[in-house]
MMTF fields as JSON, N, C-alpha, C and O atoms, coordinates in Angstrom:
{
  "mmtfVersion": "1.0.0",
  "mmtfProducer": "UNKNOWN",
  "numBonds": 463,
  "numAtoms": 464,
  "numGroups": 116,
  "numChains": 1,
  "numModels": 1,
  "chainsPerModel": [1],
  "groupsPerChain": [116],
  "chainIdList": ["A"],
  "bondAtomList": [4, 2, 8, 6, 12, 10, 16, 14, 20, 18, 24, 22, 28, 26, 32, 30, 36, 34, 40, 38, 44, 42, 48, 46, 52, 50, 56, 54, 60, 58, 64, 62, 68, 66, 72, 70, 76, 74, 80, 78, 84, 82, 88, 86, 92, 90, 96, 94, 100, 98, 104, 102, 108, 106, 112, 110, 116, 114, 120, 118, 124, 122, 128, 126, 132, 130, 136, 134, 140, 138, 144, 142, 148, 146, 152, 150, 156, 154, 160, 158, 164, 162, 168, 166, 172, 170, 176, 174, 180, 178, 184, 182, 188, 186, 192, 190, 196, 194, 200, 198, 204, 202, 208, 206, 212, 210, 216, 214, 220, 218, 224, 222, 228, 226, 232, 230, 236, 234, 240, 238, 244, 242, 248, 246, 252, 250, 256, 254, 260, 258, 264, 262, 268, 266, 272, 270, 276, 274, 280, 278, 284, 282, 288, 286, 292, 290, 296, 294, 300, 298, 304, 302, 308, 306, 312, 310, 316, 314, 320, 318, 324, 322, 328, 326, 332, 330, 336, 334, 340, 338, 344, 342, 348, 346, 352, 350, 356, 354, 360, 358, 364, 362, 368, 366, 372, 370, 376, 374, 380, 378, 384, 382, 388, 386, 392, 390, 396, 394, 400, 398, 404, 402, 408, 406, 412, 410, 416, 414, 420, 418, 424, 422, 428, 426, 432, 430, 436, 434, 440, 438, 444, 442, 448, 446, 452, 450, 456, 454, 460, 458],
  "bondOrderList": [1, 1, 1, 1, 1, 1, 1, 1, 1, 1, 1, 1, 1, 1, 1, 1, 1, 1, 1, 1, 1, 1, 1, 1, 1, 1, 1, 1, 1, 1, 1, 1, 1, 1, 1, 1, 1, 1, 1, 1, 1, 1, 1, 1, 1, 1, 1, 1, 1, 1, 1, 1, 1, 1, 1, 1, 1, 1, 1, 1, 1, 1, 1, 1, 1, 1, 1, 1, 1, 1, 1, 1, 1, 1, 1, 1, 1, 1, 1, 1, 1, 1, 1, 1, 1, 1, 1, 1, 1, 1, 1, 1, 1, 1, 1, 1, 1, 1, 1, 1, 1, 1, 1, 1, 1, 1, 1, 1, 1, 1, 1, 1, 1, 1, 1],
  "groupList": [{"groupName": "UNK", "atomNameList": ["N", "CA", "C", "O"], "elementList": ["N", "C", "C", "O"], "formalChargeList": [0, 0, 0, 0], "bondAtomList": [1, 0, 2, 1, 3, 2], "bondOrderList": [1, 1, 2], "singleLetterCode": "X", "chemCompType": "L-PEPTIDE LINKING"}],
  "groupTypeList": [0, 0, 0, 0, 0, 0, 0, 0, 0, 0, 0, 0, 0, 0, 0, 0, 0, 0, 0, 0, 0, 0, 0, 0, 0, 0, 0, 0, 0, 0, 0, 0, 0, 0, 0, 0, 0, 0, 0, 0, 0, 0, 0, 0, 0, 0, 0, 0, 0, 0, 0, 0, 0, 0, 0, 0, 0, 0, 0, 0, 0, 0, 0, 0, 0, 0, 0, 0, 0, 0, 0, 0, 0, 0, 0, 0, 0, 0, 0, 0, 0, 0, 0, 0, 0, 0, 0, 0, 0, 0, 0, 0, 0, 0, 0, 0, 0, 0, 0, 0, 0, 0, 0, 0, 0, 0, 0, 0, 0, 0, 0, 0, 0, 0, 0, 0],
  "groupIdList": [1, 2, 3, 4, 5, 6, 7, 8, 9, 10, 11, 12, 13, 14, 15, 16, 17, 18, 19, 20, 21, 22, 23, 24, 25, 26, 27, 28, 29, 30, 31, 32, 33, 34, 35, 36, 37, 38, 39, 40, 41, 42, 43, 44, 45, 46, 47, 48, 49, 50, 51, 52, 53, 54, 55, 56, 57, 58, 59, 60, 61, 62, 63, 64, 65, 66, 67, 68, 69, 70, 71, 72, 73, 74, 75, 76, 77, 78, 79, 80, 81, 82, 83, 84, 85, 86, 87, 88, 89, 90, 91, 92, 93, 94, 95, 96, 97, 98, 99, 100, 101, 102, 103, 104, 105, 106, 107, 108, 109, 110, 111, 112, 113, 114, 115, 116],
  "secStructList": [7, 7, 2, 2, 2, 2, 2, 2, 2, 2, 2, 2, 2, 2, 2, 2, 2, 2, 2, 2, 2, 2, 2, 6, 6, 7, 5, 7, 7, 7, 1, 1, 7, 3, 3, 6, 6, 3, 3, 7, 1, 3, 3, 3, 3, 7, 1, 1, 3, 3, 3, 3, 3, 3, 3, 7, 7, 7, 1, 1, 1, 2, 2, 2, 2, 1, 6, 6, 7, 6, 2, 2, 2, 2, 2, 2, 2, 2, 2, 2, 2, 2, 2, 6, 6, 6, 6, 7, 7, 6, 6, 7, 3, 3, 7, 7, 3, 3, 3, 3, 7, 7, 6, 6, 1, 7, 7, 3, 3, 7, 6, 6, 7, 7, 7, 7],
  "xCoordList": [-39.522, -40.026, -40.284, -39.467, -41.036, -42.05, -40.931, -40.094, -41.348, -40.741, -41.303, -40.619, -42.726, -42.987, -43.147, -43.776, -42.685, -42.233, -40.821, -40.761, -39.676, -38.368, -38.105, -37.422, -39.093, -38.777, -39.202, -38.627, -40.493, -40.721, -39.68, -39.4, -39.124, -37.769, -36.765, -36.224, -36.077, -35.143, -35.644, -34.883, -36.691, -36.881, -36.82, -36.122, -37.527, -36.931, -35.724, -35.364, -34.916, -33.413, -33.086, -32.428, -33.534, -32.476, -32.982, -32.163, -34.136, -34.819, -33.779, -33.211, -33.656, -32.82, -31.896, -31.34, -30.843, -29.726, -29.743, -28.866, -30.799, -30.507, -30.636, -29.985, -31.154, -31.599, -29.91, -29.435, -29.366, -27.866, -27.391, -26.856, -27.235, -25.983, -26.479, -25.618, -27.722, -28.138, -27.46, -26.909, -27.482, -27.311, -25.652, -25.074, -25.098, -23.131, -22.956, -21.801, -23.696, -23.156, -23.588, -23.464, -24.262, -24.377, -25.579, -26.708, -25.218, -26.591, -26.853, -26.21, -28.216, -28.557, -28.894, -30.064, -28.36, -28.716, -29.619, -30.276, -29.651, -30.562, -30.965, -30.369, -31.822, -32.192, -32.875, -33.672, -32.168, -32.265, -32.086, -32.816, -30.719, -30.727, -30.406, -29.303, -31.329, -30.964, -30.347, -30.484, -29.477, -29.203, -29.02, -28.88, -29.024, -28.025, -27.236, -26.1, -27.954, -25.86, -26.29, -25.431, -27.451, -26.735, -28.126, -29.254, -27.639, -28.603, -27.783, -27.195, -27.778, -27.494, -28.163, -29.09, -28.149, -29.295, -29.311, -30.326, -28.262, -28.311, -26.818, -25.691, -27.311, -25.629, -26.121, -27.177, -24.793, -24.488, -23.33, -22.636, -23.408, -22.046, -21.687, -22.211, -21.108, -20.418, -18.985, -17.948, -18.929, -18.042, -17.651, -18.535, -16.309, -16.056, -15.811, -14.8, -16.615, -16.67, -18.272, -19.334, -17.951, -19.512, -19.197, -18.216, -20.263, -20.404, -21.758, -22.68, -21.305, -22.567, -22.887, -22.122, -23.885, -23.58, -24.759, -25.879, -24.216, -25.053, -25.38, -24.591, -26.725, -27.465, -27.793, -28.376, -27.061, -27.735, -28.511, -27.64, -29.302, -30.496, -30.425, -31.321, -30.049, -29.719, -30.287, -30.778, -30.234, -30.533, -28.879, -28.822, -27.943, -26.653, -25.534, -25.529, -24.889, -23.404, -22.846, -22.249, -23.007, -22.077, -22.639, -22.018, -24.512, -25.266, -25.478, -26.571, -25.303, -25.101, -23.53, -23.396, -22.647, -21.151, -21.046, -20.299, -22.136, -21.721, -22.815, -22.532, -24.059, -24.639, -23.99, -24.499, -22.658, -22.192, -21.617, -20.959, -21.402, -20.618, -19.939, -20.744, -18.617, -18.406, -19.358, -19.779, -19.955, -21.006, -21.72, -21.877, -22.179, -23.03, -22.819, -23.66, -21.068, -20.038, -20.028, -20.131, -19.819, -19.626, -20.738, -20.441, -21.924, -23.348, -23.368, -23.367, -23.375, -23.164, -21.7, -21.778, -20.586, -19.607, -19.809, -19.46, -20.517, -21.014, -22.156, -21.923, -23.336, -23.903, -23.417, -23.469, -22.748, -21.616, -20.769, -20.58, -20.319, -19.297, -20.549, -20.127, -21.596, -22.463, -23.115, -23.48, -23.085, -23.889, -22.915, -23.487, -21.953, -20.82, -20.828, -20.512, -21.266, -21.258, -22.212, -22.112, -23.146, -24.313, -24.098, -25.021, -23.106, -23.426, -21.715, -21.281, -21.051, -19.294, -19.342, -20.391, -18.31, -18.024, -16.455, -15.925, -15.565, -14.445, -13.849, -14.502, -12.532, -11.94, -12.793, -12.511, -13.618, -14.834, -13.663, -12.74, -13.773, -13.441, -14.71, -15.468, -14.779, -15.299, -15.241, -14.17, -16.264, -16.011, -17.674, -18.727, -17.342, -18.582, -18.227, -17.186, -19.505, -19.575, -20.754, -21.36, -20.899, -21.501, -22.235, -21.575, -23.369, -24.045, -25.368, -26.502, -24.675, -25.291, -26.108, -25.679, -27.746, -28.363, -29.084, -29.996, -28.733, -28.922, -29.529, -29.253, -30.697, -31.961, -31.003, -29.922, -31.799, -30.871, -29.138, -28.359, -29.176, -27.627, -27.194, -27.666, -26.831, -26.519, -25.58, -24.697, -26.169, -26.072, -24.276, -23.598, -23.866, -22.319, -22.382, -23.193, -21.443, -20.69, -19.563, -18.754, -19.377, -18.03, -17.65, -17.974, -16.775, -16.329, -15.287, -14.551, -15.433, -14.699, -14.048, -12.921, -15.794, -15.403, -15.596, -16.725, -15.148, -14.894, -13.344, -13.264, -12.219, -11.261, -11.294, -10.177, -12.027, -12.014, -11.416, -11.28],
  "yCoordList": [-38.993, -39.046, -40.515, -41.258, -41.031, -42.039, -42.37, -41.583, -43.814, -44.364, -43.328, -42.707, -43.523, -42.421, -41.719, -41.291, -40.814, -39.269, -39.482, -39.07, -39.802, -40.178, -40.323, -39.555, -42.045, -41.555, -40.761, -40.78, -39.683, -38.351, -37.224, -36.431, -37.424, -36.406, -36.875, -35.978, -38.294, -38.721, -38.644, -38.261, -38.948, -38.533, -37.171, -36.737, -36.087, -34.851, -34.405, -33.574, -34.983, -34.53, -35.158, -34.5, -36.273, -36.516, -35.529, -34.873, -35.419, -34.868, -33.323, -33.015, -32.461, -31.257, -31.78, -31.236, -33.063, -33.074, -33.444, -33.018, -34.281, -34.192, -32.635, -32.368, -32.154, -30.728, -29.691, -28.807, -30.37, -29.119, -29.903, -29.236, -31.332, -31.644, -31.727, -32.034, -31.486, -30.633, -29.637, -29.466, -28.675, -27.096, -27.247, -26.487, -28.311, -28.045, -28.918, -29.272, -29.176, -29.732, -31.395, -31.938, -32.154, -33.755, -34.217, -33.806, -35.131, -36.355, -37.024, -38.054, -36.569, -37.89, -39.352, -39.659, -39.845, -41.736, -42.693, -43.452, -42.653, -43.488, -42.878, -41.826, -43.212, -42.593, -44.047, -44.919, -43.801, -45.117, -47.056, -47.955, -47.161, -47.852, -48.962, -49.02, -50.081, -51.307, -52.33, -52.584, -53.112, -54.652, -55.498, -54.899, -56.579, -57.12, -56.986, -57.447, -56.224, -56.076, -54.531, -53.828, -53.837, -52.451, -51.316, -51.684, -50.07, -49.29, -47.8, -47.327, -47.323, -46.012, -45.21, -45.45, -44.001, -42.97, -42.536, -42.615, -42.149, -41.599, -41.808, -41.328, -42.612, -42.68, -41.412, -41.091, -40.789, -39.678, -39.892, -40.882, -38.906, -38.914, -37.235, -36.523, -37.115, -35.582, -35.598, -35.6, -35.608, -35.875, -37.329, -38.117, -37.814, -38.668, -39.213, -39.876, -38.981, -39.276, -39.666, -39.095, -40.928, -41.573, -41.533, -41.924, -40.998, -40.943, -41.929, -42.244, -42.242, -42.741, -42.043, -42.159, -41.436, -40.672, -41.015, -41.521, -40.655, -41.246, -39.685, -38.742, -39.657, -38.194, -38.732, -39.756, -37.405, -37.484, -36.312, -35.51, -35.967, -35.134, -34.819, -35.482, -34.429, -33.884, -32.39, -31.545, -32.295, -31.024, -29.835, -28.608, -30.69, -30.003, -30.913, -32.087, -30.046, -31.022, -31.904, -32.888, -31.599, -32.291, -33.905, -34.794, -33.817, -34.751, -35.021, -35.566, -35.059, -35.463, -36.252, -37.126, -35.906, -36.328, -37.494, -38.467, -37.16, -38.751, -39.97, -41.161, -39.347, -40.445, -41.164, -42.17, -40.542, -41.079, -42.486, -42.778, -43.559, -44.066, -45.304, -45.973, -45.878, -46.902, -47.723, -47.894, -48.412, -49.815, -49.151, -49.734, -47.674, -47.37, -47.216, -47.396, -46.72, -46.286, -47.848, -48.169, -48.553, -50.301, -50.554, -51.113, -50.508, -50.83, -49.927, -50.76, -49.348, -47.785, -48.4, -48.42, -48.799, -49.862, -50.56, -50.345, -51.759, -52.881, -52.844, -53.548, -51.963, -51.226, -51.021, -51.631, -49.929, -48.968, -50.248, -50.086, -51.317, -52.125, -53.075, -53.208, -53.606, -54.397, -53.311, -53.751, -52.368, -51.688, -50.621, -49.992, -50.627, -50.165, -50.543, -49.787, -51.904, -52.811, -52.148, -51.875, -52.06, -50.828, -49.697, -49.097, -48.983, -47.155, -47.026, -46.156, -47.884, -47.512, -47.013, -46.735, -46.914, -46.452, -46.839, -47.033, -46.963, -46.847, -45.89, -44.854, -45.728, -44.329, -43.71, -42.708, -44.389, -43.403, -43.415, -44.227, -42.462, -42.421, -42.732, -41.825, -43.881, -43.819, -43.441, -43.569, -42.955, -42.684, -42.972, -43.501, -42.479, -42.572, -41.134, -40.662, -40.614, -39.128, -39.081, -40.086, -37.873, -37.734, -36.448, -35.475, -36.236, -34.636, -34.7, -35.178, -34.062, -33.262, -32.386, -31.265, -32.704, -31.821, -31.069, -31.674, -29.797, -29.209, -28.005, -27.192, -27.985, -26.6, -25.463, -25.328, -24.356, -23.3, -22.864, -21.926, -23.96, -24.098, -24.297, -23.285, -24.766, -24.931, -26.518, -26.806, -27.262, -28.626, -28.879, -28.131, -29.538, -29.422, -30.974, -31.885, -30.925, -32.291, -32.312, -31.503, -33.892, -34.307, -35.918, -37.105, -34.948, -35.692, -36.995, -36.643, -38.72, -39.619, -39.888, -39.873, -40.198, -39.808, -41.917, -42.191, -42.751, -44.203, -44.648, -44.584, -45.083, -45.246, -46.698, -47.039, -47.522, -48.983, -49.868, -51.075],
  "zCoordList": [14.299, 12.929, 12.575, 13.119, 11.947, 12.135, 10.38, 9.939, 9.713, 8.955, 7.367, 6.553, 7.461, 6.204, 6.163, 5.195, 7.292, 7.072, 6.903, 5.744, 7.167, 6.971, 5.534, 4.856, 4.883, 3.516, 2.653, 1.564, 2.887, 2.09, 2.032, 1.133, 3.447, 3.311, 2.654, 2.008, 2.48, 1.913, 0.402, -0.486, 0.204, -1.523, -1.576, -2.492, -0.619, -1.179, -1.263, -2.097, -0.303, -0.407, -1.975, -2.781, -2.239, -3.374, -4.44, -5.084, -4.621, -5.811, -5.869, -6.917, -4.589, -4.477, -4.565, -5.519, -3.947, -5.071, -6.576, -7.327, -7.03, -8.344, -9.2, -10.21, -8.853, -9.233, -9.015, -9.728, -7.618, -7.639, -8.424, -9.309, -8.683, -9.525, -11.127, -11.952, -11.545, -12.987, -13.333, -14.42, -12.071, -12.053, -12.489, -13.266, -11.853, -11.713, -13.215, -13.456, -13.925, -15.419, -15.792, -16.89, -14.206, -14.384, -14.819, -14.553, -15.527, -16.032, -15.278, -15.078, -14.373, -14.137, -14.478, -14.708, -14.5, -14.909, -14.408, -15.121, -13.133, -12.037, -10.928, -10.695, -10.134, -9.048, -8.163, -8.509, -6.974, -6.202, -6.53, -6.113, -7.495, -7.778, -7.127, -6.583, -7.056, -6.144, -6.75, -7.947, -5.78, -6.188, -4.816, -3.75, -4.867, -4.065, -2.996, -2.884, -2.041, -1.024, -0.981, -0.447, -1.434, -1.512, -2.154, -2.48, -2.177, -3.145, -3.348, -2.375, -4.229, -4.498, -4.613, -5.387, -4.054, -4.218, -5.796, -6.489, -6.186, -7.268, -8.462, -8.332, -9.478, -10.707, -11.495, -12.039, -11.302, -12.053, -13.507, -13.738, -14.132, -15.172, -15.679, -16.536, -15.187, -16.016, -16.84, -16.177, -18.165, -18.766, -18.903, -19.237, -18.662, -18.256, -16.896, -16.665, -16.077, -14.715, -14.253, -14.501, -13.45, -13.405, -11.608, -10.976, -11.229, -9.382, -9.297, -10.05, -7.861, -7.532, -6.101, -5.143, -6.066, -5.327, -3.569, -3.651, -2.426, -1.515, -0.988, -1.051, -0.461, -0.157, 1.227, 1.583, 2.114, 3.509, 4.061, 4.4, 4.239, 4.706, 6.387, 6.91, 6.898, 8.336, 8.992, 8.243, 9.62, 10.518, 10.553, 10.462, 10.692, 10.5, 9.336, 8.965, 9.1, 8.39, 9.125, 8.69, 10.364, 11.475, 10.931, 10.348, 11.538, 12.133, 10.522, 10.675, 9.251, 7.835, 7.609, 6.753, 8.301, 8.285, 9.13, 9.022, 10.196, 11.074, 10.407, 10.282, 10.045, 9.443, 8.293, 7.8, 7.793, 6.572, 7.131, 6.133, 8.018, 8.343, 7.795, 7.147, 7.844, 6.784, 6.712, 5.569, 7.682, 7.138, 5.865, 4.792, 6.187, 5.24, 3.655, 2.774, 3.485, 2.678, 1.678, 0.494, 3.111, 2.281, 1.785, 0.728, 1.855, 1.352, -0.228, -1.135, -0.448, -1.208, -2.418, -3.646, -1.64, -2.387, -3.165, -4.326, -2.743, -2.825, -4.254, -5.237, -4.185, -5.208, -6.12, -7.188, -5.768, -7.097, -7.837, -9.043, -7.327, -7.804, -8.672, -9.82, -8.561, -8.97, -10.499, -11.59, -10.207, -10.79, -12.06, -12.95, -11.933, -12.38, -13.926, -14.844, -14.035, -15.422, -16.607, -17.803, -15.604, -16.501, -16.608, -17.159, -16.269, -16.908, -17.353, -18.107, -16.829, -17.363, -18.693, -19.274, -19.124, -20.364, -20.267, -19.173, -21.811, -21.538, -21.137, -21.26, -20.549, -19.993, -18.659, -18.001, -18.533, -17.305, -16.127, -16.189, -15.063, -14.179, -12.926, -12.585, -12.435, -11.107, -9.848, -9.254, -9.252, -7.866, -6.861, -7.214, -5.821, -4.818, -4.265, -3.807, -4.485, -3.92, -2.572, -2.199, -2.031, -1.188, -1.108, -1.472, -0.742, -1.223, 0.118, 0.096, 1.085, 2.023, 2.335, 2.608, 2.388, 2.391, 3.612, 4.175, 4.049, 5.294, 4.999, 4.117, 6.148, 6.134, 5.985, 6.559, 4.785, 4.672, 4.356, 4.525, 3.908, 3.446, 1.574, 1.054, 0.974, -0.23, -0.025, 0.783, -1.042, -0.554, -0.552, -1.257, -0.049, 0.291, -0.64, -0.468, -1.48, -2.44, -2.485, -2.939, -1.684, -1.441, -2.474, -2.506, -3.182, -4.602, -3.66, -2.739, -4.174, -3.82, -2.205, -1.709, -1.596, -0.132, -0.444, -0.039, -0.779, -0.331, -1.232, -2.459, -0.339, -1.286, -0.91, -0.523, -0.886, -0.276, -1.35, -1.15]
}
């Protein structure tokens, strides 16, 4: 898969996760937010809880679970911590989530997968 077919799929994955995490109660806030050191696919907020959340697009969960890997986790960190200043709130609870998207499946979200 060639570079711009790669990122047409990575924008569709996020667009279907922003769409499941509509469906489960969340605001989206940003979508691909950059800085410095880093980028987030997507800042979320549901209630008092602000995710930032990283979307992997795979063929299996497996081959979505290994692409998650720390360098990538730390990049995704690094973001979320820069970027944190803009959507906090008091009392917010932060985290870094993760939302797996695989053919024929229902997207799998894994709540506070970086405890760095």
């Amino acid at each position: 898969m060639n570079r711009q077919e790669s990122e047409k799929r990575g924008r569709g994955a996020e667009t279907l996760a922003c769409w499941y995490l509509r469906l489960k109660g969340w605001r989206i806030l940003a979508r691909r937010a950059r800085v410095p050191g880093g980028e987030v696919d997507i800042v979320a907020r549901r209630g008092r809880t602000l995710a930032f959340v990283e979307v992997k697009a795979r063929g299996s969960e497996e081959a979505a679970a290994f692409a998650l890997d720390e360098w990538r986790l730390r990049r995704v960190a690094t973001a979320a911590e820069r970027l944190t200043p803009r959507y906090v709130r008091d009392g917010d609870d932060v985290r870094i989530d993760a939302l797996f998207i695989v053919p024929r499946r229902w997207p799998k979200h894994l709540a506070n997968v970086w405890q760095g």
